[in-house]
N, C-alpha and C positions, 0 to 999 in steps of 0.2 A: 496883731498887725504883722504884715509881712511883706516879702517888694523884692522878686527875683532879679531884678537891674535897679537899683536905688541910686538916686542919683545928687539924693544929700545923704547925709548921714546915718548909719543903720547897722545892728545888732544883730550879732548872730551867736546865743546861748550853745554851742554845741557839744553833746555828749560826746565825752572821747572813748567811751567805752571801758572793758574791765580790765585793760592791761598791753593784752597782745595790739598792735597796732596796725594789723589786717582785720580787726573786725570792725573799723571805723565804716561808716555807711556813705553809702556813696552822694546824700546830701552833705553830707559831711567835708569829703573829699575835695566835692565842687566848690564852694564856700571858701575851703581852708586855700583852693585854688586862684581864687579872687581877691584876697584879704590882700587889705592897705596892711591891715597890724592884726598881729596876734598874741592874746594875753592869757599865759600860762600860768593856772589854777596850782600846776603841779611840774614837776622838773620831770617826770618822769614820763608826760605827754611832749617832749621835745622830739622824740623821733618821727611824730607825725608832722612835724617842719617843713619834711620834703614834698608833701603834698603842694606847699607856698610860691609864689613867685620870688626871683633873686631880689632880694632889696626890703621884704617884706619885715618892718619894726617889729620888733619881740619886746613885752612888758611882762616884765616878772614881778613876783614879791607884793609889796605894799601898793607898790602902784596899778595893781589890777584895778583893784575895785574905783581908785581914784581920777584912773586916765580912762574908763570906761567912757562916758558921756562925753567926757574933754576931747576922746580922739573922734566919737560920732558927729561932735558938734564942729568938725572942723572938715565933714564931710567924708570920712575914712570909712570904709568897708571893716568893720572890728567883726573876728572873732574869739569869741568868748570862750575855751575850751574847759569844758567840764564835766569833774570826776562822774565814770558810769552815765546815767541817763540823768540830765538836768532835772527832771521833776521827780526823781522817787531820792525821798531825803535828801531833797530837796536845798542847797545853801548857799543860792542863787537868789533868795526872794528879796532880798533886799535891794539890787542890782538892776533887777528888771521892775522894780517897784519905780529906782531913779530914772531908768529911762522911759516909764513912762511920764512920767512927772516934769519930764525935760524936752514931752513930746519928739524923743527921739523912736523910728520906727524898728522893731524888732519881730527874732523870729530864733523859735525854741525848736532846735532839734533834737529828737530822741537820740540816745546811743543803747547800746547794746549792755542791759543792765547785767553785774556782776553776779546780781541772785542768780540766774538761770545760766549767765556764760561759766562763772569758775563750777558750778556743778555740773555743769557737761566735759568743762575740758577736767573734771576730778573721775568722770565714770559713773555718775550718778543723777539718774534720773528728776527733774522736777516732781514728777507726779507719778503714783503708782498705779496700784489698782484702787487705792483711797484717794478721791477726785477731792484733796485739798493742799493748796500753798500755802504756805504762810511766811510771810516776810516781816522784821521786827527790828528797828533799831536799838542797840543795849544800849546808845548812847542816851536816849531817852525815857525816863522813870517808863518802867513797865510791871506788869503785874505777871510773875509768874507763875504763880496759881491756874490762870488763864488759859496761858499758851500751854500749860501742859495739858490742857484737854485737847490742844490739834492731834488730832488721827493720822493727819499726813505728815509732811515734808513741814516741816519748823526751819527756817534760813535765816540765822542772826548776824547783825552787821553790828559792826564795832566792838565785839564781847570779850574778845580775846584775852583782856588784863582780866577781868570779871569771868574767865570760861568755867572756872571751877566751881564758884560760886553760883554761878547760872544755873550746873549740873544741879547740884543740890538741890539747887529751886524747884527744879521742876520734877525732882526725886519728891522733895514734899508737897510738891499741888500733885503729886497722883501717879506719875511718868513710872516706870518700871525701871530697876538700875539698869535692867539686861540692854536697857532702847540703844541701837546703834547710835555712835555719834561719829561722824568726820570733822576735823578742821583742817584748815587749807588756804595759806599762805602765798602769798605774790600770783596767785590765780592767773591764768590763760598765758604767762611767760614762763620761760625754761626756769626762773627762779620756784617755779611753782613746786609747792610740799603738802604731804594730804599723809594725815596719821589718822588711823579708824579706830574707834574706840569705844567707849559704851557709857553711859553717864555716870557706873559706881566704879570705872577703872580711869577715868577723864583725869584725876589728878595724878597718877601716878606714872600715863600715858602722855603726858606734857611735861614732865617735870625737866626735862633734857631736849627735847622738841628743839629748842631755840627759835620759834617763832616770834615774827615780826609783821606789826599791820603795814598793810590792807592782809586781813581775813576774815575768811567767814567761819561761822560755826552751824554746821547744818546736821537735822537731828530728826530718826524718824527709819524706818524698816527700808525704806529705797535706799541708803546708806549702803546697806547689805550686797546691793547689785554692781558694786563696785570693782569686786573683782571679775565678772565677766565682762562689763563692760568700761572700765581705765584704758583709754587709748591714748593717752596726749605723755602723762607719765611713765611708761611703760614703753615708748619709743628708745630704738638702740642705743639712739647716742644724747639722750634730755641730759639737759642741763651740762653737756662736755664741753670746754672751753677748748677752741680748738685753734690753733696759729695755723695761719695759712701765709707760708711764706713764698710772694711769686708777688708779678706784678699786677698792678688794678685790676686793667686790660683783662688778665687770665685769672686772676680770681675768681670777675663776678657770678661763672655757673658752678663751679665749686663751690663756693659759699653757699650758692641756694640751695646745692643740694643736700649740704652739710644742716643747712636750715631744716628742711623736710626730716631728716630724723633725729630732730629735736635737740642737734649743737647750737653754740654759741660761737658762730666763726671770728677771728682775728684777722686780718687781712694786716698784714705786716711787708712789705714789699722789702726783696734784699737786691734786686734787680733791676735798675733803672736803665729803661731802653732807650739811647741817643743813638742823631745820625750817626754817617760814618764821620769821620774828621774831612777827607775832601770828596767831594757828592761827583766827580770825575766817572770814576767808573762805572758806578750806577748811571750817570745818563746815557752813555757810551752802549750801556747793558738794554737800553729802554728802546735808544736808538736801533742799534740790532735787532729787537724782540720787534719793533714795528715794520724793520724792513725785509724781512724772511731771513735775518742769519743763524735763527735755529729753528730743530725740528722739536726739543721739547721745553719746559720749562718746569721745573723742579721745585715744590719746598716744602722744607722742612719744618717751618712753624707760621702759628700765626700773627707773629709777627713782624715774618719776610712779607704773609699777603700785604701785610700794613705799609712795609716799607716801600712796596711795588705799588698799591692802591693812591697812597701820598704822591708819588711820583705822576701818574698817569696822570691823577689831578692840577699838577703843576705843570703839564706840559699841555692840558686841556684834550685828555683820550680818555677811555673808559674802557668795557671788560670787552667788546667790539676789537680791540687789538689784539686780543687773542685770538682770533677767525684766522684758521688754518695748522696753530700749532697745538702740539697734544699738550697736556697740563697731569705733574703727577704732584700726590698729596702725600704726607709721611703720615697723616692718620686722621682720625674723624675730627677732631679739633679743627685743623688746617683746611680740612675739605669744608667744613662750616664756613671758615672764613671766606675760602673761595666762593663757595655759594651764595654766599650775603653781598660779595663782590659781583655777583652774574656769572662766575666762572663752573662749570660742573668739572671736575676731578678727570683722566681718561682712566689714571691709573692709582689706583687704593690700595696697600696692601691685607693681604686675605689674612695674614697671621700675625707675628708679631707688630706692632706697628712704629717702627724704627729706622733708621737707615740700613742696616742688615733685612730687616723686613722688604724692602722698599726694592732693592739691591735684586735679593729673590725673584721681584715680580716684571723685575724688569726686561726687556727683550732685548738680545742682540742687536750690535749693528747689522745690518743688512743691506750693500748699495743696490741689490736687486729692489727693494723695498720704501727703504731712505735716502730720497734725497740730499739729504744733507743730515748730516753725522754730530752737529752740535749739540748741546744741551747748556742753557740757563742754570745757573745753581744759586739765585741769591739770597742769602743766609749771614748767620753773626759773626762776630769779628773772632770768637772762639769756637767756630764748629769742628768737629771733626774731622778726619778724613776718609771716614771709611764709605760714604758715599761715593765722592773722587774716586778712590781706588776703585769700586766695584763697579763702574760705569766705564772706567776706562780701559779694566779688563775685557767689557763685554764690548769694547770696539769704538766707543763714545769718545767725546771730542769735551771736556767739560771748561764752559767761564764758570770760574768758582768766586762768586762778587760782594765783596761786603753791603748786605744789605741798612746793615744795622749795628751797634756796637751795644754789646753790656756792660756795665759796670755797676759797682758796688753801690746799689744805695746811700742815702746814711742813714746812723745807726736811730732804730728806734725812739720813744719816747724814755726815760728812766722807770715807770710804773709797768711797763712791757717787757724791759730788761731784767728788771727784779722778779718779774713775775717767770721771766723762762727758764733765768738760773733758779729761783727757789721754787718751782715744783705748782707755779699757777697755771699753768696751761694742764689741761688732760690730755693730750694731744696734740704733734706736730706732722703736718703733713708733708715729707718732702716729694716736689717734684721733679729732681736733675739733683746731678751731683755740685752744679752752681749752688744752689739755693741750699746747701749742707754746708759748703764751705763760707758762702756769704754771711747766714745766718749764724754761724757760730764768728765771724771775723766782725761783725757788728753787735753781737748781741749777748753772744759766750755761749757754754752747750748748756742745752735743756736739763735739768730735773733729772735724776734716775726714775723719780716715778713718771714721769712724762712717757706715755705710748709713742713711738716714733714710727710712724708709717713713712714707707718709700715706693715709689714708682716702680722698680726696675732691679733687677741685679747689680749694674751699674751703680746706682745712687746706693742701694746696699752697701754695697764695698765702700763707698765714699765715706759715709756714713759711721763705718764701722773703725776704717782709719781714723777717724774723729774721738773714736773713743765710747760709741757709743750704741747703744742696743738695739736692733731693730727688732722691732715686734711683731707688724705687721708688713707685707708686700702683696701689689696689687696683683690679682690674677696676669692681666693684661697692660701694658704698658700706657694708660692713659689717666685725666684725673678722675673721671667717672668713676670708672673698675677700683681708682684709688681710695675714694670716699665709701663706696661699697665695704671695700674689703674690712675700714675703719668699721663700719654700722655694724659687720657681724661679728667683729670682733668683742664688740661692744656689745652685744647680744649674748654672746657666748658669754662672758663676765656674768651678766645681768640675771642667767638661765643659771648658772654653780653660782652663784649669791643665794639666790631663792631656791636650788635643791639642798645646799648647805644651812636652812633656815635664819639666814643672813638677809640682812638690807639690805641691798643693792648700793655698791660706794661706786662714786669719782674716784677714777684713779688719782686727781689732787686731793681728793681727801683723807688721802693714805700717806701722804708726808707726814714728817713730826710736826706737833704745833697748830694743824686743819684742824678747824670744827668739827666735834662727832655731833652728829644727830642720833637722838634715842630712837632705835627702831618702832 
């Protein structure tokens, strides 16, 4: 039974899939989109939350299986989130047994099962040139005698307390010690671990492992294609826990991109952006900018577009107020913002992209040329001056306006704090010489093992009067180039680990006290 708009009460069994929380399916999505409630199988499908409307009940624990039927029968849209694919080992039957029994209407969505997800995101094929799968629960009596005559791909779920025991088994139904074996831990998340092994070295190849369920144990010559094709583990920066200290606002395409080569970002803000204290001279600035009292308008982050964007909207004007004057950007960041605003940039700087950059690109005054010799500058309560000066060297008239003010956050949670003084982060990103001094006056200096990337020379030196090491700087002054510069750094590591015949470590797992993993 099933019912795309239900209009009493109705079930929705849905696979959440093997881990990662992008492979959730797009019936999935829509559903988790509509839910009155939703009742979490596992603590760990909480991230898929946000798919939800604001408001939407969460039931955890004992009450799942309890308040099932009680929240349908009271007319709620429930969905039912469940480990991998609802029907394969299936531990659901009992659940949708009561709703139907309670003639409440349901509907069982597939997910994206772990047997074929975590052996893709390990580098290893399903299927070979031997056209057989085989999937086997160890939580349930099985017969290994059996399963060792599979020719293909063998994929066990739950085995992992029993793996070595397993091995044996199927050493004595027939299996060859030499048979490749993988196991692989936290599957399709950066927590993911993949040790490759063979069934007469399997015990002594775990013995340090530190492996924890959900894993799989997958066994069979496709094993073997692993190292040509491992892409998910083998990413620059998998599994690096990374502090990203800046605000929301400017995090969120950092984070993603940090996402893309397989970190773990932190978004820790040390930078809380408020108006100015009296909004006076920004209207005064706005005023101006609508009546022709300048020829340009200036900024320097995307912040100012926010703080001028906010404005225009309070006064009920849009990017149409800019028709006539030229508009310059301090870098590709700001020029996005303008663009999202309706505003296209006149002037971008070609090199560095800074206010000395900016300064470079800029044109004399000229009254053959310029009508009017003003320029807009609105920006934060602590910018510098070296725009002003180069602008009013080259004959310019500058309003320099507080657009906006910084200040200091506050300080982290305590499990944040401990984690940056003792060496849990792999990595911090600075982007400004603020975000050095804020984050160490909220939260103390990072880890000696902590990688300390920075933007800029500037923040370099910042950084360095802090006491502290910088490892990496980005090519180019932006946080793209920034995150880059991290990824190959983290490459270059990962390339002398593996020509050194080494594992490949976190740089947290190099403190005293981390976890080793057995190669």
């Amino acid at each position: 039974m099933s019912s795309d708009s239900p209009t009493s009460g109705f079930v929705a069994f849905v696979g959440a899939g093997p881990g990662d929380p992008n492979l959730l399916t797009l019936r999935a999505a829509e559903l988790l989109a509509k839910a009155d409630a939703v009742l979490l199988g596992d603590e760990t499908h909480r991230p898929l939350l946000r798919h939800c409307p604001a408001g939407v009940e969460v039931v955890e624990g004992d009450d799942v299986k309890n308040g099932l039927v009680k929240l349908a029968k009271r007319g709620r849209l429930v969905v039912r989130l469940c480990e991998g694919d609802p029907m394969l080992f299936s531990s659901i039957t009992e659940e949708v047994a009561a709703c139907a029994a309670a003639e409440v209407d349901f509907e069982i969505v597939p997910g994206v099962p772990p047997a074929t997800a975590v052996l893709t995101y390990a580098g290893i094929p399903a299927a070979t040139s031997v056209p057989e799968f085989r999937v086997v629960d160890a939580a349930q009596d099985q017969d290994w005698s059996v399963h060792a005559g599979c020719r293909g791909t063998l994929v066990i779920y739950n085995g992992l307390a029993d793996a070595v025991a397993i091995g044996k088994a199927l050493i004595a139904g027939g299996k060859p010690d030499t048979t490749p074996v993988a196991v692989s831990s936290g599957g399709t998340t950066t927590e993911q671990y993949t040790v490759v092994s063979s069934l007469g070295r399997l015990q002594a190849d775990l013995k340090h492992a530190g492996f924890t369920e959900p894993a799989l144990i997958v066994v069979g010559e496709a094993v073997g294609l692993r190292d040509k094709l491992s892409w998910f583990e083998t990413k620059p920066l998998f599994g690096w826990r990374v502090l990203v200290p800046r605000t929301k606002e400017q995090s969120r395409s950092l984070s993603e991109q940090l996402v893309a080569y397989g970190a773990v970002p932190e978004e820790v803000p040390t930078i809380s952006v408020e108006p100015p204290r009296t909004p006076q001279q920004m209207d005064r600035a706005i005023k101006g900018l609508v009546t022709g009292r300048y020829e340009w308008v200036a900024f320097t982050s995307a912040n100012a577009v926010k703080a001028v964007r906010e404005k225009f909207e309070e006064y009920g004007l849009d990017a149409r107020a800019f028709a006539g004057l030229k508009v310059a950007a301090v870098g590709d960041a700001t020029a996005r913002a303008l663009v999202e605003f309706g505003v296209k940039p006149d002037l971008l700087p070609s090199g560095e992209q800074s206010s000395e950059g900016l300064v470079a690109e800029w044109p004399p005054y000229d009254s053959m040329l310029d009508p009017i010799n003003r320029v807009l500058l609105p920006r934060a309560d602590i910018s510098t001056d070296t725009l002003v000066a180069g602008l009013t060297e080259l004959g310019w008239e500058c309003d320099d306006v507080t657009a906006y003010r910084t200040v200091r956050a506050a300080p982290p949670p305590a499990p944040i704090r401990e984690a940056i003084k003792g060496g849990g982060f792999d990595a911090v990103l600075f982007t400004s010489s603020s975000t050095v001094r804020n984050l160490v006056g909220i939260a103390g200096k990072p880890h000696n093992v902590t990688v300390i990337a920075v933007i800029g020379p500037q923040t370099a030196k910042t950084a360095e009067e802090f006491g502290l090491r910088v490892d990496v700087m980005a090519d180019t002054p932006s946080a793209s180039a920034l995150a880059s510069a991290v990824a190959a750094y983290g490459a270059k590591q990962r390339q002398a680990a593996l020509a050194a015949g080494d594992t490949p470590r976190r740089p947290s797992q190099n403190r005293r006290g981390a976890r080793r993993r057995g190669k």
